[in-house]
N, C-alpha and C positions, 0 to 999 in steps of 0.2 A: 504493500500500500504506500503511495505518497504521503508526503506531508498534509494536503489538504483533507484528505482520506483519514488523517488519524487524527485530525481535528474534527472531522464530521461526526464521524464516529465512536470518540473518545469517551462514550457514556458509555458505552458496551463494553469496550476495552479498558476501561476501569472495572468492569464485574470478573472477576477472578474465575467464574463458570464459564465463561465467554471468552474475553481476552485480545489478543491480536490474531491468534489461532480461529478461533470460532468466527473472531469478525473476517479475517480473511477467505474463509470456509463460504459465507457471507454473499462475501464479493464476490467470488468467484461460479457462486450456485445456478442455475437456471432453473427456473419456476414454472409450472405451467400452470393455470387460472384459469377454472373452464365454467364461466358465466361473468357477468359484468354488471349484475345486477344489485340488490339489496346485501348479501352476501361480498361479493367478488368486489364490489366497491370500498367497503374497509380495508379489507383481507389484501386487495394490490396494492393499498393507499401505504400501508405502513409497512409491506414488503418492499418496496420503491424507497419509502421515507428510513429502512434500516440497510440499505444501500445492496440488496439482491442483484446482483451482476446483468441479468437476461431476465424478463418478467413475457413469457406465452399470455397473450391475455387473449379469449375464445370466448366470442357469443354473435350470432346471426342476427339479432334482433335490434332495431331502433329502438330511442330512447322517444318516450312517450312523458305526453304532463305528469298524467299519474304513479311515475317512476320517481317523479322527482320529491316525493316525500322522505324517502329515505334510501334512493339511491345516489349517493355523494357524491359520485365522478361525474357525477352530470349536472348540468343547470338549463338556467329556460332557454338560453342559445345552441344548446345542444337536441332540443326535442326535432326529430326527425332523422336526426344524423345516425350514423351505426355507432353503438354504445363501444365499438374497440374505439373508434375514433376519436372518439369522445374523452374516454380512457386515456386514449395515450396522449394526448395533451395534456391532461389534469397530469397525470403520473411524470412527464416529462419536464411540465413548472415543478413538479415536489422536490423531485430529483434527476438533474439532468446526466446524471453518471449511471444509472439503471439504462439501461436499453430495452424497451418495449418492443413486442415483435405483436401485430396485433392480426388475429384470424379472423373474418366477418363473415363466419359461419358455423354453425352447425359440426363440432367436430365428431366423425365417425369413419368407422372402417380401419381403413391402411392409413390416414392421415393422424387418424386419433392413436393409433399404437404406434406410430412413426415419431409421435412427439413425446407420445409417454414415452417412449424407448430413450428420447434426450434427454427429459427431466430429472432432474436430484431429487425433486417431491412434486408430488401433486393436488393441487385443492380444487375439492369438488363442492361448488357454491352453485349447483346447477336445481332447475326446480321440477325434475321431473324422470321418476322409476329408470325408464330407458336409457336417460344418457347418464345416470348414475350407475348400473347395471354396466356398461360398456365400458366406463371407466376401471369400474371394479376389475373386468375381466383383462384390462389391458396392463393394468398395476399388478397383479398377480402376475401375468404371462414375464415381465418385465422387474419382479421382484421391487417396483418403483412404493415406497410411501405416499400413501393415499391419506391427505386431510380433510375428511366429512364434516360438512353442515346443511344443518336444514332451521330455515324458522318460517314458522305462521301463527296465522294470530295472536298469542301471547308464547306460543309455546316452542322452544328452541332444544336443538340437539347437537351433540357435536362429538366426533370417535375420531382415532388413529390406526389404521390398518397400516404397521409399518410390516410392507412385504418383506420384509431381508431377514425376516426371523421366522423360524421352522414355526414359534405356536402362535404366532399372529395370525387372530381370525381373521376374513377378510369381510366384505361391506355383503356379502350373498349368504356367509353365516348367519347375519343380524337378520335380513329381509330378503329370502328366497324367494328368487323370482319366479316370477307364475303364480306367487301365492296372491289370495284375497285381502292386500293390503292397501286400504283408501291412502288415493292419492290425493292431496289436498291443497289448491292451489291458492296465491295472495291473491288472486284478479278476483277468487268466489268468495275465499273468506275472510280475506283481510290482514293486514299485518301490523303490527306496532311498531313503528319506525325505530327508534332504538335496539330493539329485539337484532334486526339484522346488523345492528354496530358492535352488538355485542359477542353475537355468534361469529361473525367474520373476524372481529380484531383474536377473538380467541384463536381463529382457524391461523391467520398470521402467526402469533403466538408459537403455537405447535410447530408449524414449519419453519421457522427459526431455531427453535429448539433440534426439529431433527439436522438442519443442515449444522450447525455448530455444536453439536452432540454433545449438549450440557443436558443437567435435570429429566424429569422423567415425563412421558408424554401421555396422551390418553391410550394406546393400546393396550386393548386388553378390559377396555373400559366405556363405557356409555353414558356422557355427562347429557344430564337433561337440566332445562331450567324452563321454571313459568315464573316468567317475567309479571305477573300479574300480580303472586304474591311475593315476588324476588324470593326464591326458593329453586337451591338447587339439588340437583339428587347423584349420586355416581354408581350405575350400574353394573357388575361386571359382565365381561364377555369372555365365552371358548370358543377356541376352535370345534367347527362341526367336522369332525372325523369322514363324514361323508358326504361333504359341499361338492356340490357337481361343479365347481368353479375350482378351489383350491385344494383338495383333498389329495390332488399327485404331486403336489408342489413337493 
């Protein structure tokens, strides 16, 4: 790191878990981000603002009025635009030594295992079974760490599938697919604008943590909160021995 680099970042490199080590670890990471929405808007903000090297930032969809209650990378001059776009302005004022790489679409297939196969971690701030499902499958095939959240209405979730370890459940042990699990969208039920700053800066959080491999992370574990009565809970998670997704890993 340069000098300017260890004055930016001098608050991390004073924590002893961290260091120059961890923060170069830092620097050097690539990130993939797959949504840019109430989730992916903290979660890139403070990934960019803790000096992540390469930030993937993926989602297909324009930024809409009603985005802009609690999705932060965006503002009113932004409604219409594709929310990578959008994104990678905001991220690039915060910090212009990040490089934003931005996909304005829909990741899947060969493209989505193509990038998972480049990232040091992955956050899934996406709002819907399928391309959560896809992620899982392509983090597994790829041993990549996968950072899960989800929020709606009041109620937020957030787990750590770090694939690089044999008892790491992964995201199809919690909620196997095909099963009858309501999926519950903010356009139908609403969302507490906070709820996603909170789940997202956590999801940052965690992925810091694994690129600079200080402290312990959520795998292994299922942090819930209702934000309604600020109450959190921590549930544990196993491996399912016979997940049609990771059981040959």
């Amino acid at each position: 790191m340069n000098d300017d680099q260890l004055l930016r970042y001098s608050r991390h490199i004073l924590l002893p878990q961290i260091g120059i080590e961890g923060q170069s670890a830092i620097v050097s990471a690539r990130v993939l981000v797959v949504g840019a929405g109430g989730l992916g808007s903290p979660a890139a903000m403070y990934l960019a603002a803790a000096g992540v090297g390469t930030l993937v930032l993926a989602d297909g969809d324009t930024v809409d009025l009603t985005n802009l209650q609690r999705q932060i990378l965006h503002g009113e001059a932004s409604v219409g635009r594709l929310k990578v776009d959008s994104g990678q302005e905001t991220l690039s004022r915060l910090n212009p030594e990040t490089r934003v790489e931005s996909l304005p679409r829909r990741l899947e297939g060969r493209e989505l295992d193509e990038q998972v196969a480049l990232a040091d971690v992955v956050l899934d701030c996406s709002d819907n079974f399928a391309t959560r499902h896809a992620i899982n499958r392509a983090c597994v095939a790829h041993r990549t760490p996968l950072v899960s959240g989800a929020a709606v209405r009041f109620d937020g979730q957030l787990s750590v599938f770090d694939l690089r370890t044999d008892a790491s459940p992964c995201y199809h042990c919690l909620f196997p697919e095909g099963e009858d699990v309501e999926e519950v969208r903010c356009a139908v039920m609403g969302v507490f604008a906070p709820l996603t700053g909170i789940v997202g800066t956590v999801q940052a959080a965690e992925a810091l943590k694994l690129l600079a491999g200080c402290g312990e992370t959520l795998t292994g574990r299922l942090l819930l909160l209702d934000a309604l009565e600020m109450d959190w809970r921590s549930v544990r998670l196993t491996r399912d021995p016979t997940c049609a997704v990771c059981a040959s890993r």
